[in-house]
MARLO-350796 format. One record per atom (N, C-alpha, C): x, y, z. Coordinates in steps of 0.001 Angstrom, whole numbers, plus 524288, in hexadecimal, padded with zeros to 5 digits. Layout:
N
XYZ ...
This chain:
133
34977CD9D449E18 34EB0CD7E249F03 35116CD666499C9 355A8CD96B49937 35868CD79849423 35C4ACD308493BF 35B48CCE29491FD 35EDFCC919493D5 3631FCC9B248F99 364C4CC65848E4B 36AAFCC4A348B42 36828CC5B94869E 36B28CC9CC482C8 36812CC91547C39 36D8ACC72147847 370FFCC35347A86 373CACC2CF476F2 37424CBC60475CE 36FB8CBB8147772 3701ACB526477C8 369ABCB64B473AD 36B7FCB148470F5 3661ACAFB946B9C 36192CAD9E46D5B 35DA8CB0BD46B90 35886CAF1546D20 3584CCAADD46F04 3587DCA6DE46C42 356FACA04946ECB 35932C9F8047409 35ED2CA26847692 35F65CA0D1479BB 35C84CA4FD47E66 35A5ECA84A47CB0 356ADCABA548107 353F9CA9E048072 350AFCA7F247DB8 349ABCA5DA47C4C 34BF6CA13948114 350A3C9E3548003 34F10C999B48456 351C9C9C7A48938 3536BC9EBD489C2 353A3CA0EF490A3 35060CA1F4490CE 34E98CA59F48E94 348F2CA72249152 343E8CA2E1492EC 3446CC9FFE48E53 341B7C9A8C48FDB 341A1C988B494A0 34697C965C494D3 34ACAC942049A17 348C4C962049F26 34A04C9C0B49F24 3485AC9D944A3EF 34338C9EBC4A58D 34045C9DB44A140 33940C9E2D4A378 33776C97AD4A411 33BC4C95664A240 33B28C8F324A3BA 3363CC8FE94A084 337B3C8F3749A73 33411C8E5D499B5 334F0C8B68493DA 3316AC859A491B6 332FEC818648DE3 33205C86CE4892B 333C4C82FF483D9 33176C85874800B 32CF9C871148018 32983C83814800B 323D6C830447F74 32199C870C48125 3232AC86A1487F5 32236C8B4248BD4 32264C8FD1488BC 32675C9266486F9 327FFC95A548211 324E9C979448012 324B9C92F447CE8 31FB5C94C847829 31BBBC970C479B7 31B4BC945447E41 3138EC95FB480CE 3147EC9C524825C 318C9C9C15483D7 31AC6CA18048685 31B10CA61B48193 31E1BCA48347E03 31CB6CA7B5479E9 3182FCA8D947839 31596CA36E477A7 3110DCA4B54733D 30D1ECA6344762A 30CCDCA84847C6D 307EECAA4347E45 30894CAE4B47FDB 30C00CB26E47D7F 30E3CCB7AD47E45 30EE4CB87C477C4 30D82CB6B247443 30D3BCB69346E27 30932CBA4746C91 30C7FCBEC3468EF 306F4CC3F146773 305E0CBF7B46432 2FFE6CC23E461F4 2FD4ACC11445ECB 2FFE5CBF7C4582E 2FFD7CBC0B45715 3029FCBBB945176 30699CB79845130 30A08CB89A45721 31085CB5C645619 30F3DCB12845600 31143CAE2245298 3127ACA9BA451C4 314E2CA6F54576D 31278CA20E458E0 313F4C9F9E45C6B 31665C9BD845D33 319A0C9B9246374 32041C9A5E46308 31EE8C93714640F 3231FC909D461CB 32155C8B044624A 326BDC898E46594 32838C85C5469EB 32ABBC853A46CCD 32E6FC842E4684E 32F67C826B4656F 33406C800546219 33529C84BF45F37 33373C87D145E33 335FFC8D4845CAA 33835C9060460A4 3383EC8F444649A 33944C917F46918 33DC7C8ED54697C 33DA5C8A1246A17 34328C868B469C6 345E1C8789465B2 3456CC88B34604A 347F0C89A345CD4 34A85C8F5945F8C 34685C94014603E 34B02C98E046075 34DADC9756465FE 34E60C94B2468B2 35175C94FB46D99 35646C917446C4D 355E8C8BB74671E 3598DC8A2A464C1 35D15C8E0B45FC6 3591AC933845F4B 35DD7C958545BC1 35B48C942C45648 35798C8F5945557 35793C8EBB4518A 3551DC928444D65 35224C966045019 34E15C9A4544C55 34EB0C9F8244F67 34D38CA4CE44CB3 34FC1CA9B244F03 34A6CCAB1B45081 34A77CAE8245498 344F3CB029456A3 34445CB51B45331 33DFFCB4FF45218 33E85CBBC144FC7 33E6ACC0DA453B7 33CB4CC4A645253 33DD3CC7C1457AC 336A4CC7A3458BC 3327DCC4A34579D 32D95CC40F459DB 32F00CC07D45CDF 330F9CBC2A45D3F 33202CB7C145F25 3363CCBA1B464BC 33983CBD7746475 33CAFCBEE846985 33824CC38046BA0 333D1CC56D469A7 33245CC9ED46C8C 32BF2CC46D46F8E 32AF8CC15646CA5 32845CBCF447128 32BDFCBB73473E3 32FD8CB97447518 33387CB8D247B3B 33466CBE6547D6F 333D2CC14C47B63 3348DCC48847E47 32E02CC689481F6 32935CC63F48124 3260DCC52248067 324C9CC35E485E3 326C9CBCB048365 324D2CB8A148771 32757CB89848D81 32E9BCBB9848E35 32F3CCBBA4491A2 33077CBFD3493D0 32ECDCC31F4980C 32EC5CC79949B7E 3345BCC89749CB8 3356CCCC9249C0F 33BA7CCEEE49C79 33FD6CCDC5497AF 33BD8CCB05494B7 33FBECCB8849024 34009CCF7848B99 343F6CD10D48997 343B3CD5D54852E 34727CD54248115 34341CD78647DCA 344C8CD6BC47714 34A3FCD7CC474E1 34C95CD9EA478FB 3525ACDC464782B 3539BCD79D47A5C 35328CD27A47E2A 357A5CD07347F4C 35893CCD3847BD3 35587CCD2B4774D 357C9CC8CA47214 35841CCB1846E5C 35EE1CC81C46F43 361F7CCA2B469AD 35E47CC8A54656A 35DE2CC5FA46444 35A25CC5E145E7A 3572FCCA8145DC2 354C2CCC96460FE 351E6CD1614619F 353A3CD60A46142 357FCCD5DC462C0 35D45CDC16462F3 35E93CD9C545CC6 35F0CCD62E45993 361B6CD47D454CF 35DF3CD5E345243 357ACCD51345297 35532CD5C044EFC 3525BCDC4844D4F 352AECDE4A4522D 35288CE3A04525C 35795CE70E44E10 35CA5CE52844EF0 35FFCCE5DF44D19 35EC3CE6A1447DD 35C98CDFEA44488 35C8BCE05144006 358BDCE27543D71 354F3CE4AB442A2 34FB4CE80343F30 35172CED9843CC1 356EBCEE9D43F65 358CACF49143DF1 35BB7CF55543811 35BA1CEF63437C9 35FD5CEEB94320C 35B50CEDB942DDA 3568ACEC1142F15 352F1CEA3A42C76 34EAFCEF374286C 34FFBCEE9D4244D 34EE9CF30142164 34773CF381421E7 34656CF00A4222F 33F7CCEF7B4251D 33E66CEF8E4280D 34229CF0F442B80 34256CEFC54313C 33FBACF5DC4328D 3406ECF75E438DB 33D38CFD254386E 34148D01244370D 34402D01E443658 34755D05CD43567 346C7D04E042E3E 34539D03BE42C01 3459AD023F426AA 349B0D0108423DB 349E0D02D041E9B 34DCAD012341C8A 3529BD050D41DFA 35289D0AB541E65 355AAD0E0E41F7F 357B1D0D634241C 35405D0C7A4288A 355AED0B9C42CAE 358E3D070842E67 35836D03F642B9A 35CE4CFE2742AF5 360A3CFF3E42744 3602CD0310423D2 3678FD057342257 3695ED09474278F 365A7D0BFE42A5F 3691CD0E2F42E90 36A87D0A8A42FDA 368D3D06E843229 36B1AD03F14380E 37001CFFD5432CF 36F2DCFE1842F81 3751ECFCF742CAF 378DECFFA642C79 3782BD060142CC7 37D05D084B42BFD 37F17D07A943274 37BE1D08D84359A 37CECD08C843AE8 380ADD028543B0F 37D4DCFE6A43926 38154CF9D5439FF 38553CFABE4369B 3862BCFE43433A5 38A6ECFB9D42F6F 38FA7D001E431D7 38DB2D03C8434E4 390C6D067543828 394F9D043843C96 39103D00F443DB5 39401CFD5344273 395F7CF6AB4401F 3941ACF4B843BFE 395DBCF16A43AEE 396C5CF14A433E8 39AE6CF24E43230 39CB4CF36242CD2 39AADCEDF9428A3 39925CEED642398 39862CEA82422BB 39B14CE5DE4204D 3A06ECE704420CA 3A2CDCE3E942069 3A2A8CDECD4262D 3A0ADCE114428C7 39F26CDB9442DA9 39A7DCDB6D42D5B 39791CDB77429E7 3922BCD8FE42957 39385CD301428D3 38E6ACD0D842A17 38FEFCC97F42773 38EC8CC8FF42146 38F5DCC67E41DD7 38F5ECC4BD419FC 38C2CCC10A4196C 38AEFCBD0041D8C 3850ECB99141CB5 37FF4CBB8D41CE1 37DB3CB9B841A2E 37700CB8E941A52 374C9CB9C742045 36FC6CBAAE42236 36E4ECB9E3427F4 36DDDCB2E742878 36D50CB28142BDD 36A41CAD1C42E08 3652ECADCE42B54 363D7CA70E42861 35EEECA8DA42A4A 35A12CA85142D07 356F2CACAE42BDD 35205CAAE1430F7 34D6ACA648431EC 34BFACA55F43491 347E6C9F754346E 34BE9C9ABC43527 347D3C97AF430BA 34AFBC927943138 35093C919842DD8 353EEC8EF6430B9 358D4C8E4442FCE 3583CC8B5C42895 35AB9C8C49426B2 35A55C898241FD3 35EA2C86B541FDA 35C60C819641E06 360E6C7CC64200F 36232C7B27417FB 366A5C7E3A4154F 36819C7B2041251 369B7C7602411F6 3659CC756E40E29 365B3C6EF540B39 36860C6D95407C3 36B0FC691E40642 36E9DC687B403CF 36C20C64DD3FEB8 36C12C66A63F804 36B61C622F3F4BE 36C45C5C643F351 
């Protein structure tokens, strides 16, 4: 079943929560006993963090919810359709480096670059809180 993919992870991680009635904690246990071998394991307050927005899931982290709950699929999160996206632009990515100038000309076809943005990305992890002297 393909649900809503235009709403941000945190707020699917907690529907989905919601409707299995189930706490953080619950969560965690739920994640971390459907966890391959290796992944790093989920602590309820990281769980609360991505459902507050405060931290971005990677796409290992959306393919364990996807994982943990039955009928869910990797396409219904946008983060997941976004990050696929940026693997095509990504010169290491599998298409290599050539293959991420195709898919630029392809974007630069449909979007000229004079409407590109001019800022930096966000960035990733923890938020960097300038300090003042």
């Amino acid at each position: 079943m393909l649900l809503e993919t235009r709403k941000p992870f945190g707020v699917r991680l907690d529907e989905l929560r919601r409707d299995a009635r189930l706490t953080f904690r619950a969560l965690a246990a739920l994640l971390n006993a459907d966890a391959t071998p290796g992944e790093r394991p989920f602590s309820y307050s990281y769980l609360v963090n991505l459902t507050k927005g405060r931290c971005r899931p990677t796409p290992e982290v959306i393919k364990a919810v996807v994982r943990a709950f039955d009928g869910v699929e990797l396409e219904s999160f946008a983060e997941w359709q976004m990050w696929r996206a940026q693997m095509l632009l990504d010169p290491n990515g599998p298409g290599g480096f050539e293959g991420a100038l195709a898919e630029l000309d392809v974007f630069e076809s449909v979007r000229p670059r004079s409407q590109w943005p001019d800022a930096s990305p966000a960035p990733r992890g923890r938020r960097h809180v300038r300090t003042t002297a």
